[in-house]
N, C-alpha and C positions, 0 to 999 in steps of 0.2 A: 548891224553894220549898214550903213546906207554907203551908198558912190554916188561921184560927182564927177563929171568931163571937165577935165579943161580944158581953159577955151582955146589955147596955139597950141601948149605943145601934146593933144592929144592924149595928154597922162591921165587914170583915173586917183581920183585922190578918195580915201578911203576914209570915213570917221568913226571908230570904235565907241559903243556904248557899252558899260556896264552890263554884266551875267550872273545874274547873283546865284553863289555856288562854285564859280569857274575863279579859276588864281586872277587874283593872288585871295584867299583864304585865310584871310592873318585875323587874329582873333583882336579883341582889345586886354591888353595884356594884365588890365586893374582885376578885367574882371576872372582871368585863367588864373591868376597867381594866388597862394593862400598867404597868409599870412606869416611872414619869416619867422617869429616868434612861437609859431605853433607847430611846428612842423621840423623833423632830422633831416639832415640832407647828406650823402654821401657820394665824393665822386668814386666811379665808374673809370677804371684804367684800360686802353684804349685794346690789351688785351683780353680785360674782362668781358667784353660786350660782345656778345655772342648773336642779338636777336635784334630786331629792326624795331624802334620804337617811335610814335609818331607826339613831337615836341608841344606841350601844350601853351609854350608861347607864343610858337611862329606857324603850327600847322604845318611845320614840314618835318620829314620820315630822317629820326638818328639813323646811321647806320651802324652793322657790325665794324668793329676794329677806332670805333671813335668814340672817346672818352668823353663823357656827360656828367649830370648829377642827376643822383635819385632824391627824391622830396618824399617824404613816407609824414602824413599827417599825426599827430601822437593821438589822436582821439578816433582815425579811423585807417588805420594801419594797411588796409587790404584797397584804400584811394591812391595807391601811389603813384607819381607819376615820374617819367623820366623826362627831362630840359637838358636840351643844348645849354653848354656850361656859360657861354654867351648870354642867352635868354635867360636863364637864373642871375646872371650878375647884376643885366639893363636892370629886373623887377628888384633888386634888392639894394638897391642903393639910389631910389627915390624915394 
């Protein structure tokens, strides 16, 4: 971050640069997502969800008590991932 004075009314003005690592962490979503065709999906009822999962479209944490979808690969079953039912929708309807 550099500062900068201004020149009357004494404010400093502040210019953000990029931290690679620090949010936002968003992934490119072509290359997180598999293939709709290869892949079960089941949603996750908002009782079901028991455990904090972190979303492979957006890099941000499902919580407990909020309904998602699980994506279970048919060729590697033990790759599964859980998405926000949002992020599953955006990757599968381009």
């Amino acid at each position: 971050m550099s500062a900068q004075s201004g020149s009357r009314s004494g404010l400093v003005t502040a210019t953000l640069e990029p931290v690679a690592g620090v949010f936002p962490r968003r992934k490119n979503l072509a290359e997180a997502a598999p293939d709709p065709a290869a892949v079960d999906v089941r949603h996750v009822q908002p009782y079901e969800a028991t455990k904090t999962y972190r979303c492979p479209g957006c890099d941000h944490e499902i919580n407990p008590g909020t309904g998602h979808e699980v994506v279970v690969p048919h060729r590697a079953p033990e790759n599964r991932r859980h998405w926000h039912s949002a992020c599953w929708r955006r990757i599968t309807r381009s």
